[in-house]
C-alpha positions in Angstrom: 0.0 0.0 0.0 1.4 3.2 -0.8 2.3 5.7 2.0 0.3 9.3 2.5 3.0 11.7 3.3 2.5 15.4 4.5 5.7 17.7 4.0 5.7 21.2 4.8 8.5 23.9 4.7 8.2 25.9 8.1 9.7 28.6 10.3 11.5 27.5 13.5 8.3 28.1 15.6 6.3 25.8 13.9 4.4 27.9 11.1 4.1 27.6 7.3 2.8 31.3 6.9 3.3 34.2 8.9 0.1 36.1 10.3 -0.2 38.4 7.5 -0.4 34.6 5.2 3.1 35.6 3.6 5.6 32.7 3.1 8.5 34.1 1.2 10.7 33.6 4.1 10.1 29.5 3.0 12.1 29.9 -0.6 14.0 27.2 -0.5 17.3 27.1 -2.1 19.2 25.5 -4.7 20.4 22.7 -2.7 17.2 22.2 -0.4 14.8 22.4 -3.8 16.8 19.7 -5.2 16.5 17.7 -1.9 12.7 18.1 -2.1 12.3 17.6 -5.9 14.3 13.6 -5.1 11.7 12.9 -2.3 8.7 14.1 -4.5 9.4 11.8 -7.3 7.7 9.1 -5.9 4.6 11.0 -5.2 1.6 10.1 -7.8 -1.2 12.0 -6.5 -1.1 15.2 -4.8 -4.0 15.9 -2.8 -4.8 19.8 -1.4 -7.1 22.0 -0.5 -8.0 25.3 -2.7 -5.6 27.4 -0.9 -2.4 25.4 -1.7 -3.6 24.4 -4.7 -3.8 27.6 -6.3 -0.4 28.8 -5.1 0.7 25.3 -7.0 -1.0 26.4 -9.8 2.0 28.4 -10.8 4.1 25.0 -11.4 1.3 24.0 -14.8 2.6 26.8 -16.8 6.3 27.9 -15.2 8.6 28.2 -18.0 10.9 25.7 -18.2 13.5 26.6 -20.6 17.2 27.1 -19.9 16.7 30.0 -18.2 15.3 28.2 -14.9 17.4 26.6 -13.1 17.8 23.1 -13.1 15.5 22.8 -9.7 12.9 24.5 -10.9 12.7 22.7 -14.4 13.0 19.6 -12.8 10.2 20.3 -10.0 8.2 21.6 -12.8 7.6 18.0 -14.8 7.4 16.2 -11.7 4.0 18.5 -10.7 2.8 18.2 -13.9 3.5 14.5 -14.0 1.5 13.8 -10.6 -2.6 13.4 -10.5 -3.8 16.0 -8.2 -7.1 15.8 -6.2 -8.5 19.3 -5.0 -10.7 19.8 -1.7 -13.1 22.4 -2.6 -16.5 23.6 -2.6 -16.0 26.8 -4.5 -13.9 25.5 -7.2 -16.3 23.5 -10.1 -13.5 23.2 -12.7 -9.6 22.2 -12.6 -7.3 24.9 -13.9 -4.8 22.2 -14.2 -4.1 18.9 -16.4 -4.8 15.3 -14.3 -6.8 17.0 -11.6 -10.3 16.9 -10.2 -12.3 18.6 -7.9 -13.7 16.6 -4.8 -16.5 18.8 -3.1 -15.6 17.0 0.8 -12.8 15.7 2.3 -14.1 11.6 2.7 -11.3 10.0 4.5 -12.6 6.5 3.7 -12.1 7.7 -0.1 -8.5 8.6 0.7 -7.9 5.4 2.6 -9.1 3.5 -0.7 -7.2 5.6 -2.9 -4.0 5.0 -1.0 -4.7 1.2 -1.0 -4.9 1.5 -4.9 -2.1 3.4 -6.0 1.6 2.1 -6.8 3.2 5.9 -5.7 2.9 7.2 -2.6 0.3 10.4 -1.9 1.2 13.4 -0.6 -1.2 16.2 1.3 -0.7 19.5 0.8 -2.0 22.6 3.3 -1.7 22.7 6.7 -6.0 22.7 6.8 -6.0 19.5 4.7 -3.5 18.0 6.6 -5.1 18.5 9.5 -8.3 16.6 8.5 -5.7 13.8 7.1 -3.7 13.4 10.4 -6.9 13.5 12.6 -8.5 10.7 10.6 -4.9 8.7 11.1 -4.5 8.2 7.7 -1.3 10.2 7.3 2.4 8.0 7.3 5.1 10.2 7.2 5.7 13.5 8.2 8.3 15.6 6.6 9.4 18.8 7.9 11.8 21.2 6.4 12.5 23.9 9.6 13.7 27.2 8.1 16.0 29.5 9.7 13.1 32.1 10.9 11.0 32.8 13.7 7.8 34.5 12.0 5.8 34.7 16.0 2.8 33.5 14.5 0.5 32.9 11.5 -1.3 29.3 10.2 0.3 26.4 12.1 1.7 23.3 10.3 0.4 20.8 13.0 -3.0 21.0 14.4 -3.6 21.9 17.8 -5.6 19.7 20.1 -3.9 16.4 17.9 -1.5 14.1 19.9 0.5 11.8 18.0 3.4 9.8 18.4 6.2 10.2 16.0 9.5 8.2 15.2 12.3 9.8 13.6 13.4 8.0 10.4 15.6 10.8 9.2 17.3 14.3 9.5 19.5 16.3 7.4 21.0 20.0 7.9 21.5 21.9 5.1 24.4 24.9 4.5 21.7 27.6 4.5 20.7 26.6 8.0 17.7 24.1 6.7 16.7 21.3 8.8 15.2 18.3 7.2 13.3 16.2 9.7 11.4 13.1 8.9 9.1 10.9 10.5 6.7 7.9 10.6 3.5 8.2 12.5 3.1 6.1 15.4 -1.0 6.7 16.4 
């Protein structure tokens, strides 16, 4: 069965966006974008909520000619490669190729979606992942702790959720990244 993984890029105090919603502080560089680009190709599906999805959105038409760099190219085809699956009740239409538009979050629908597939899902937004890790369906959690303290904003765990975690890896990065990843343990 494949694995549903939730990775987010977030400031030392635990938040993906800052209180005004602003995540520029998150860029990652060359070296960390070419980390995450070797984890995400064996995601298949993507699966977020409207939000995320159209801040992705961006990845179906980024140019990809030599003036990107090789990160960005690369991270390019493998977004457009993926399925994606967007949580939304205002969005009636996909702006993107191999996506659809799910009305609800159905986390028995997930459960048999990640039973059927051969690459591992991934769930995008801290909202989305919140629904995912409360229903236990969520594997792996992959963290990527910038060098920033932003004092506050949109969370990238839930509060109220207790969950037992084993570290499976860790990496620090030149930039001051920290790559931390780990299984969930109920």
């Amino acid at each position: 069965m494949a694995k549903l993984v939730y990775t987010a890029i977030t400031s030392l105090d635990g938040y993906v966006a800052d209180a005004e919603g602003a995540f520029d502080w998150a860029a990652p560089d060359a070296e960390v974008h070419g980390f995450v680009n070797d984890l995400e190709r064996d995601v298949g599906t993507y699966l977020y909520g409207r939000g995320l999805y159209e801040v992705m959105l961006g990845w179906e038409t980024m140019p990809t000619g030599p003036g990107q760099s090789a990160e960005v190219r690369d991270y390019a085809a493998i977004w457009r490669a993926a399925d994606k699956v967007v949580f939304s009740r205002t969005l009636s239409q996909p702006a993107s190729a191999r996506t659809r538009i799910e009305p609800d979050f159905d986390a028995g629908a997930v459960r048999r979606m990640k039973a059927g597939a051969a690459k591992d899902l991934s769930v995008g937004g801290a909202g989305l992942a919140a629904e995912a890790l409360r229903a236990g369906l969520v594997d792996e959690i992959r963290l990527f702790l910038q060098p920033v303290a932003v004092g506050g904003g949109t969370a990238a765990l839930p509060d109220g959720l207790r969950l037992g975690l084993g570290l499976l890896d860790e990496r620090r990065f030149a930039g001051g990244t920290v790559f931390l990843r780990y299984r969930t343990q109920g």
